[in-house]
C-alpha positions in Angstrom: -53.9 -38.8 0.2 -55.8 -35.6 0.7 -55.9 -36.0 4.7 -52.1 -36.5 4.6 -51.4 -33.3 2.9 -54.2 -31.4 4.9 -52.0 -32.5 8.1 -49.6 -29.4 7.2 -50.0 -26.0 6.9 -49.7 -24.0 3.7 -46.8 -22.5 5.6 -45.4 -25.7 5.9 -45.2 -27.0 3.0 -43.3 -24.5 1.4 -40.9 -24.2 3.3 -40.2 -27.9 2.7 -40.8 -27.5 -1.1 -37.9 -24.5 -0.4 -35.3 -26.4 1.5 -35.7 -29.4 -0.8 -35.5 -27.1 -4.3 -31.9 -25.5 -1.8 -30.7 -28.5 -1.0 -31.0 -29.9 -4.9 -29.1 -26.9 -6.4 -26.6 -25.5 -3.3 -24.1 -28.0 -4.2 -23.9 -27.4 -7.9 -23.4 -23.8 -6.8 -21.6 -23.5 -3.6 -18.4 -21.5 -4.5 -16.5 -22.2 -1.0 -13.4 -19.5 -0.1 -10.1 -20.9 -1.4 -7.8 -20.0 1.8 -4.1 -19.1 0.2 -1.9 -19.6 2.8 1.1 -17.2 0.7 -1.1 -14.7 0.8 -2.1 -14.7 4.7 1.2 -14.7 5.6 2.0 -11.8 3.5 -0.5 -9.9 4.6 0.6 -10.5 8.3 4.3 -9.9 7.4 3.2 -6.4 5.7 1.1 -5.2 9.0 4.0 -6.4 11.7 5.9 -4.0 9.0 3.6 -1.7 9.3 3.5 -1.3 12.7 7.3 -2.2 13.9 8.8 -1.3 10.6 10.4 2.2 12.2 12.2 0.5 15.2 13.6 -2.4 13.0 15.3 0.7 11.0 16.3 2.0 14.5 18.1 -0.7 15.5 19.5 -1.9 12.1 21.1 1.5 12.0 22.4 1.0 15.3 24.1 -2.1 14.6 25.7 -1.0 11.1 27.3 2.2 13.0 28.5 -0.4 15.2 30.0 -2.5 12.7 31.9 0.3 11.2 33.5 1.5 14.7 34.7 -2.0 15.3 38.1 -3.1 12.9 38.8 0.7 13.3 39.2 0.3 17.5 40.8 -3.2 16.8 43.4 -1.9 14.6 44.2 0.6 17.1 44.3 -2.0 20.5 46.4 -4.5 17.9 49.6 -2.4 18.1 52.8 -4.3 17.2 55.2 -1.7 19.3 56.4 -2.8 22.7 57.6 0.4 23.3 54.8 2.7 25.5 56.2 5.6 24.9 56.3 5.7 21.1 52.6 3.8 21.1 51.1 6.4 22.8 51.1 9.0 20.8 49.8 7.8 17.4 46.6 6.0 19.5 45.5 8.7 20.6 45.6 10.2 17.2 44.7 7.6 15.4 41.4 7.0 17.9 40.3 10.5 16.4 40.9 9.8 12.8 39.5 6.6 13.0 36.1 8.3 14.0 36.1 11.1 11.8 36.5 8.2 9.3 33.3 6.3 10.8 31.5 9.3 10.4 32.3 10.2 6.3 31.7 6.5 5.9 28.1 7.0 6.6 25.9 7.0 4.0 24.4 11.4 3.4 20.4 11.4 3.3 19.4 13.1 0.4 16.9 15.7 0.5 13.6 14.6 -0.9 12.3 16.4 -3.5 8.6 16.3 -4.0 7.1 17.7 -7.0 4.7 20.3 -6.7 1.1 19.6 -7.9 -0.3 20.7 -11.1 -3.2 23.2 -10.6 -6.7 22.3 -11.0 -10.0 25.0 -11.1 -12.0 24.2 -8.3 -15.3 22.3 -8.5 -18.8 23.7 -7.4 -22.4 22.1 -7.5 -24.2 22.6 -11.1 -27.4 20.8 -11.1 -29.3 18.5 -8.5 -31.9 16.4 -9.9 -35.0 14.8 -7.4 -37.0 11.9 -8.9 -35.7 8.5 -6.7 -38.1 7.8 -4.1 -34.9 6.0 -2.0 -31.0 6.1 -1.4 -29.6 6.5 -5.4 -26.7 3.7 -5.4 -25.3 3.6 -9.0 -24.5 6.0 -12.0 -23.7 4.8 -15.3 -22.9 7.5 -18.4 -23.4 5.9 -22.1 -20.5 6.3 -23.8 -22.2 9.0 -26.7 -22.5 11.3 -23.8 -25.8 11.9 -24.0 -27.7 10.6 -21.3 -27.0 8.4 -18.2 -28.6 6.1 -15.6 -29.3 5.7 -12.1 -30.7 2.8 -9.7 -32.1 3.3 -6.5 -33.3 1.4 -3.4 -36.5 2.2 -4.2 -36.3 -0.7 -7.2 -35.7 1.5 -10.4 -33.6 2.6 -13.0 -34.1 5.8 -14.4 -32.8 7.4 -17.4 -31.7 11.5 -17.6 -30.7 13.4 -20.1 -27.3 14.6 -19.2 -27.4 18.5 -20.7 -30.9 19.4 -19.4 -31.5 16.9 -16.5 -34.5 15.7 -17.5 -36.4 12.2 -17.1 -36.4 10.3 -20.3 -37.3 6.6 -19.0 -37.9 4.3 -16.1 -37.5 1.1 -15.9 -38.7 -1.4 -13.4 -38.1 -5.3 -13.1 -35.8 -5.6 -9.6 -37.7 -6.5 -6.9 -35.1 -4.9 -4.3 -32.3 -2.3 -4.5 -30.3 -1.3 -8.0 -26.4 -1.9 -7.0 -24.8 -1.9 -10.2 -25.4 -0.7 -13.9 -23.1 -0.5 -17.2 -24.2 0.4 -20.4 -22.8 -1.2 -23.9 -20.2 0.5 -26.0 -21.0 -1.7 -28.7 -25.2 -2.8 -28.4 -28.1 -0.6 -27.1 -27.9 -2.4 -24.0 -28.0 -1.7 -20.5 -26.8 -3.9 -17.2 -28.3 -4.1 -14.1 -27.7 -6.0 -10.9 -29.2 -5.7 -7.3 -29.9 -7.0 -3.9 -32.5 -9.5 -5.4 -29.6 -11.8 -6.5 -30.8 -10.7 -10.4 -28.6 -9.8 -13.1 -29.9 -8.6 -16.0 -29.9 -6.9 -19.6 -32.2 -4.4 -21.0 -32.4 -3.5 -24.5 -32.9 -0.3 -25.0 -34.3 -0.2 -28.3 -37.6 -1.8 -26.2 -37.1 -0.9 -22.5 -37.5 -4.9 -22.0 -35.2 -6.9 -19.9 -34.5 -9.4 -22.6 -31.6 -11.6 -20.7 -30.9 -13.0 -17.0 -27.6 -14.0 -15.6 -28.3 -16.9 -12.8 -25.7 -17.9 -10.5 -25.1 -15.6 -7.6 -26.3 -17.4 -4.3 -26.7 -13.6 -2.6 -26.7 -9.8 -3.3 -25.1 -8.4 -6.7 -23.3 -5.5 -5.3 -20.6 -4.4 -8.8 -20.8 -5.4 -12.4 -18.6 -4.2 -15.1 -18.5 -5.0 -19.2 -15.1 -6.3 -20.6 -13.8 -3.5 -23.4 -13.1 -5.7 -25.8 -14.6 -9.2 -25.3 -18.9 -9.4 -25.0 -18.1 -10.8 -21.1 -20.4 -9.4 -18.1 -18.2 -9.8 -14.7 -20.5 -9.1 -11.4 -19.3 -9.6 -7.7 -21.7 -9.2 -4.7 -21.9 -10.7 -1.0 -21.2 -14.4 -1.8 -17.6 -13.8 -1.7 -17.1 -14.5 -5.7 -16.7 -12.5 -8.9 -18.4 -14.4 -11.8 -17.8 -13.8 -15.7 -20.5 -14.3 -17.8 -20.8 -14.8 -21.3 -23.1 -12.0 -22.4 -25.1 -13.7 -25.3 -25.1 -17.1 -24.1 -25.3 -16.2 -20.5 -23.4 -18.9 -19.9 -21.1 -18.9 -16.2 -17.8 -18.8 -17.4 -15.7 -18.8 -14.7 -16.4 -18.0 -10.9 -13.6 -16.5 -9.4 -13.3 -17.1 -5.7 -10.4 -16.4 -3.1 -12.2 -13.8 -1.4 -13.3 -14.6 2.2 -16.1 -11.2 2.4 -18.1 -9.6 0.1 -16.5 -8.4 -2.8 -18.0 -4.7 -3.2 -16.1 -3.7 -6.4 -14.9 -5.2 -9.9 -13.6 -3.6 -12.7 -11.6 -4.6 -16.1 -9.6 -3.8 -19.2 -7.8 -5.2 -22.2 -4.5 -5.8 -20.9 -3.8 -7.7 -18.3 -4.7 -8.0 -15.4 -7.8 -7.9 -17.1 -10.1 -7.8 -14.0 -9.5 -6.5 -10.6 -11.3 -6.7 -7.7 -11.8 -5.5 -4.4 -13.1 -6.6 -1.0 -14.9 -5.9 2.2 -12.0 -9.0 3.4 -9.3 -6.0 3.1 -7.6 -7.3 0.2 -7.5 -6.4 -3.6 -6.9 -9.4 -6.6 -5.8 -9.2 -10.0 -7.4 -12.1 -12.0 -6.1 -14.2 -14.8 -9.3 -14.1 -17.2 -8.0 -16.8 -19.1 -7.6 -19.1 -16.4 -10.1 -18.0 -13.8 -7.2 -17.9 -11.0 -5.7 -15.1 -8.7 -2.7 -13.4 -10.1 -1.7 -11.3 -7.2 -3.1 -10.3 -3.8 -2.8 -7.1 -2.6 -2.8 -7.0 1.2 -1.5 -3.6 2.0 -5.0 -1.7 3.1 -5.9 -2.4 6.5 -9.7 -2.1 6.3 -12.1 -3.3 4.1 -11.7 -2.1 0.3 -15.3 -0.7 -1.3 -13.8 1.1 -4.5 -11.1 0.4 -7.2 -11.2 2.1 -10.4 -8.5 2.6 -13.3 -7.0 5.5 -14.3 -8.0 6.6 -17.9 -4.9 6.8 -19.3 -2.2 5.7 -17.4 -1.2 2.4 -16.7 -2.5 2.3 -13.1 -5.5 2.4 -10.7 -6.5 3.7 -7.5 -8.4 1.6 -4.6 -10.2 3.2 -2.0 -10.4 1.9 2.0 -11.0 4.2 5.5 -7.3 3.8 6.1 -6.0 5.5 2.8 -6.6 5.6 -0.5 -3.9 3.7 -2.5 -2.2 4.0 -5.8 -0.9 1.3 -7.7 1.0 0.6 -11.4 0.0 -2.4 -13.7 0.2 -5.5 -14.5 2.5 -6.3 -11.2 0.0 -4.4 -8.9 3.1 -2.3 -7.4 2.6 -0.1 -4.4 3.0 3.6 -5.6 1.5 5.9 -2.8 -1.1 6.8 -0.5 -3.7 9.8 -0.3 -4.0 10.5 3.2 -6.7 12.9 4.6 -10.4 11.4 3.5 -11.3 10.2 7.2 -14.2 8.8 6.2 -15.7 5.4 4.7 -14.9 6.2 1.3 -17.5 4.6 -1.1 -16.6 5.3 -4.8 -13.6 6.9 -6.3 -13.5 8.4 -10.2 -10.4 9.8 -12.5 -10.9 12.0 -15.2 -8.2 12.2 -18.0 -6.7 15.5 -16.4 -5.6 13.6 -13.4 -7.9 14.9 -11.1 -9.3 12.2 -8.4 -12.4 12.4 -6.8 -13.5 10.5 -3.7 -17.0 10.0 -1.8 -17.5 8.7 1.3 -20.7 8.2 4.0 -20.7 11.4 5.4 -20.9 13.2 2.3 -17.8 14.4 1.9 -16.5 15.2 -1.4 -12.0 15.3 -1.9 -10.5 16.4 -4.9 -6.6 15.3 -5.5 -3.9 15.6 -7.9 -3.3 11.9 -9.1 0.3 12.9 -9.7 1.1 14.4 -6.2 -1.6 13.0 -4.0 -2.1 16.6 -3.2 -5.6 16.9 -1.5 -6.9 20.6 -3.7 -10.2 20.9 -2.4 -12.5 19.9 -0.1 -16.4 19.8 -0.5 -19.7 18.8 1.4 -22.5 17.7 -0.4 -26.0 19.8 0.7 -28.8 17.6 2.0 -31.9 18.0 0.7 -34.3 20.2 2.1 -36.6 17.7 4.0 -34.0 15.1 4.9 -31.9 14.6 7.7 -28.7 15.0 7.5 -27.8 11.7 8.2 -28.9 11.3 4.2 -25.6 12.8 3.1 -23.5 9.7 2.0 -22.3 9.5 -1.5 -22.5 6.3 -2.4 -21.3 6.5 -6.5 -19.9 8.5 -8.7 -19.0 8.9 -12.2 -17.4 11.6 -14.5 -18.9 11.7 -17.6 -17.2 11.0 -21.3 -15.5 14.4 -21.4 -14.4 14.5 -17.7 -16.0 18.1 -17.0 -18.4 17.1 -15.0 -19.1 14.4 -12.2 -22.1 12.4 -11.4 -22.8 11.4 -7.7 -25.3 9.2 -6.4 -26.7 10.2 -2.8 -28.5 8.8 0.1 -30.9 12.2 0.3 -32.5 10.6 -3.1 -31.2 13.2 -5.5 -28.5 13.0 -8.2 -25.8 16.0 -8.2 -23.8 17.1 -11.3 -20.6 19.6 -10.3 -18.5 21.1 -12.8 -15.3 23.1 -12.7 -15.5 26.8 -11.7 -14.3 28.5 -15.0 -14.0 31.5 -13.4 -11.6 30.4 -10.8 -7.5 31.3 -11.7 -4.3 30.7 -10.0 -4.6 33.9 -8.7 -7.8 33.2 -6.7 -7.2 29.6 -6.0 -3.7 29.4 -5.4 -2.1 25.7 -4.8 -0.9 25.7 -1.2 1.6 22.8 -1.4 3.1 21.8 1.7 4.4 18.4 1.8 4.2 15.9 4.7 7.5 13.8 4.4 6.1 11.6 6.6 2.8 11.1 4.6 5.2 10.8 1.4 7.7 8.6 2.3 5.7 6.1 4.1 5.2 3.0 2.2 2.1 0.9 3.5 
């Protein structure tokens, strides 16, 4: 027995032991793409909308204007007098009331009226804090406001204190890069997922990981807490969202219907309870109860990396190179789009005054007026002195509990705070509002 085994290398044999340990457990966990036919034919009817939408109007126009001429010039031709000389006269008359007619009958645009933004002070850089030894890919704020946390590609989570920026704790347990954290309204607990497939909870009475959540056949890229319920929802590469029960750990549901990775999940107490969005160019509002799709939204044209409700409104905002995209609740109804961020936008954050922020790879920073849409301001994030500049992408953000002040995450391996200029007036920063009608009245 001891030849036969010898017969093998070391290298060998475990990749048999591997494949044979994968081959036991992929069926039981194999969550294969559900393909909805409804929703790829929407999508396709919405982009040949898109794209010929303005001639269709052309041509529709053109044939009611049409229509309307027509039983006018047929009355005329239709003349019951067989004497010339007495028709001729009222034809010719007729022929010019008749369009003048044609022409009242057409509907009068109304002007649009677009209502002028609310002013916001501007935002400047407070604090940047150093400590990451790689990219920084996720913020979380506790909801006391005291402190917050980061995870980084270089494995750890660190914990800051939010007034004075300074190191309280790290903790290390991933064995590759920190995608996602959320910390506990209601237990000292924090949640971390990563590129190492891991999900897990720390207590933070101990600094100990004292839970895992097992399921996800590739990277953990999103995770977010349910406000009411103790349920954990995460979503990475394998195409799925998954909703764990927190104590238990048990898999609840696995919610599947995307077809590429799904880079962002969030929830709430009403319904749609959780929403997600995907690198497949499509948004879903989930049915927690019954683990299904509700709705698909198909209206962004490239791949979706950020959705994130609005703090006190009814709605939420999604984030794609295209546009960024604002919609109302429960339906998932198309409101309007933010043109103007021409970048790959990564996150998005709303504070309670209405004022949007989005982050993309370049480093760009845009500040808008939910309301309006109306881009305000405009900022680039500094590189770090000793990086290249390359290492400007923002790749999360946060505000924190009060909304003053706003938490990215950056690829030059620092954390930045910015915080409104309280200096700044109308006077200074004026609101320069000039509105693209074809920006606002543009539908998809």
């Amino acid at each position: 027995m001891l030849d036969d085994v010898q017969k093998h290398s070391v290298h060998t044999l475990v990749f048999r032991s591997l494949k044979r340990t994968h081959d036991m457990f992929v069926s039981s966990q194999r969550a294969t793409p559900i393909l909805d036919e409804t929703s790829e034919k929407l999508k396709l009817r919405i982009k040949a909308k898109d794209i010929y939408g303005p001639y269709v109007d052309i041509v529709d126009d053109n044939k009611a204007l049409q229509r309307n001429k027509e039983p006018k010039i047929n009355d005329d031709l239709n003349l019951e007098n067989d004497d010339e000389s007495t028709a001729l006269v009222p034809v010719e008359d007729e022929s010019s009331t008749a369009t003048s007619n044609v022409i009242l009958a057409l509907p009068q645009k109304k002007a649009v009226s677009l209502p002028k933004p609310k002013w916001h002070p501007p935002w400047k850089l407070f604090r940047v804090i150093s400590g990451h030894l790689g990219w920084v890919r996720c913020v979380a704020v506790e909801p006391g406001n005291e402190w917050f946390a980061t995870g980084s590609a270089d494995r750890v989570i660190k914990i800051w204190e939010l007034a004075s920026g300074k190191l309280k704790v790290s903790l290390t347990g991933h064995v590759s890069s920190v995608r996602g954290l959320a910390v506990s309204r209601r237990q000292p607990y924090l949640f971390s997922c990563g590129e190492d497939r891991q999900v897990k909870c720390w207590d933070l009475e101990y600094n100990k990981v004292i839970r895992h959540y097992h399921g996800h056949l590739s990277a953990v890229y999103s995770l977010t807490l349910h406000p009411a319920l103790d349920i954990l929802i995460t979503a990475g590469r394998d195409s799925t969202a998954r909703v764990w029960d927190m104590r238990t750990r048990a898999n609840v549901h696995t919610l599947s219907g995307h077809t590429n990775t799904v880079a962002s999940v969030i929830s709430q107490v009403v319904d749609p309870q959780v929403i997600t969005g995907s690198h497949d160019c499509t948004i879903r509002l989930w049915d927690l109860a019954a683990g299904k799709s509700m709705t698909t939204l198909t209206h962004h044209k490239k791949s979706v990396r950020s959705v994130v409700f609005h703090p006190n409104l009814y709605m939420f905002g999604s984030a794609s190179p295209d546009a960024i995209k604002q919609w109302t609740c429960p339906e998932g109804k198309f409101v309007q789009n933010l043109f103007g961020h021409n970048a790959i936008i990564n996150c998005l954050a709303i504070n309670s005054d209405g004022v949007l922020m989005s982050g993309a790879d370049n480093g760009t920073l845009h500040c808008w007026d939910w309301r309006t849409g109306y881009n305000f301001q405009r900022l680039q994030a500094p590189v770090q002195p000793g990086s290249m500049d390359s290492e400007s992408g923002i790749f999360a953000m946060t505000f924190d509990q009060s909304g003053s002040r706003l938490i990215t995450a950056e690829a030059d391996k620092t954390i930045k705070i910015y915080k409104e200029d309280l200096s700044a007036t109308e006077e200074t920063h004026p609101v320069i509002w000039k509105p693209d009608l074809l920006h606002s009245t543009r539908k998809y």
